[in-house]
C-alpha positions in Angstrom: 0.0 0.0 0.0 1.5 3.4 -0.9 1.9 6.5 1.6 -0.8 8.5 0.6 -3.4 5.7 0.5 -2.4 5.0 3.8 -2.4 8.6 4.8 -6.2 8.7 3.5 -7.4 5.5 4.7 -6.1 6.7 8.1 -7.9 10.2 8.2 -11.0 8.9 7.0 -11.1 6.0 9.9 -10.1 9.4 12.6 -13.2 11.1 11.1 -15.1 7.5 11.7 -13.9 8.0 15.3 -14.4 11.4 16.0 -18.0 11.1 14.4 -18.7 7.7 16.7 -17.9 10.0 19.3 -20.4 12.9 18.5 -23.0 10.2 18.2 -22.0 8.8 21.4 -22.7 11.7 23.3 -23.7 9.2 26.6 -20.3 8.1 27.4 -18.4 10.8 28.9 -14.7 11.7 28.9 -14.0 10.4 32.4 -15.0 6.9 31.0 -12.8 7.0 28.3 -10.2 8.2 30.5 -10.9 5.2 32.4 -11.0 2.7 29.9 -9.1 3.9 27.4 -6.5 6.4 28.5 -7.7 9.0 26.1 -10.5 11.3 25.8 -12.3 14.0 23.6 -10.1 16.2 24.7 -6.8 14.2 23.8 -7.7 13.8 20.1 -8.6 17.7 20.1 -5.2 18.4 21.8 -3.4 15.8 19.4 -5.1 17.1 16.5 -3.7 20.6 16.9 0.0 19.4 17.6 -0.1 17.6 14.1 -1.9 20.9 12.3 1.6 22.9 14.3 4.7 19.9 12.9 3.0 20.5 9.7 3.2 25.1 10.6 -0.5 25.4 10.6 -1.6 26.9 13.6 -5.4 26.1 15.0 -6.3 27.0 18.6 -7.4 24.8 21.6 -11.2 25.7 21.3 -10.8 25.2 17.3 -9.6 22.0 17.5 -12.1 20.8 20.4 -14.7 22.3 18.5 -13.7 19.4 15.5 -13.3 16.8 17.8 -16.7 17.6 19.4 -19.0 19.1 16.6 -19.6 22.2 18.9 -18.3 24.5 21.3 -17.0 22.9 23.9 -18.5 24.9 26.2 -21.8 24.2 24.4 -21.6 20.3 24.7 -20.4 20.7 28.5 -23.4 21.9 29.5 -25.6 20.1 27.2 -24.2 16.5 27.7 -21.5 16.7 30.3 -22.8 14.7 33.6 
């Protein structure tokens, strides 16, 4: 398999994820934490420190607001427990 095939097939299963995660707006970061070791907030925060190796610059509530398909603020207080 060639780079950029790779490169696509591995940005298209992070939007899979990240979307799984919208949709899954009943399990909260704390459970991820838990289970997983990563959260929301991780893929927001790893996210932007690709977008910066690459010199593209895209702030915290930017890149949250990817991961999370809204403010952050907005989806704390409408699904945060």
């Amino acid at each position: 398999m060639d780079e950029k095939i790779k490169n696509e097939l591995q940005s298209a299963a992070f939007e899979r994820l990240i979307q799984h995660l919208r949709d899954r707006k009943d399990v909260q970061n704390i459970d991820l934490m838990n289970l997983a070791g990563f959260c929301r907030n991780c893929l927001s925060k790893w996210y932007r420190e690709e977008a910066q190796k690459k010199g593209i610059e895209i702030s915290d509530p930017d890149a949250r607001e990817h991961v999370y398909g809204m403010p952050y603020s907005e989806w704390k207080e409408k699904y945060q427990k």
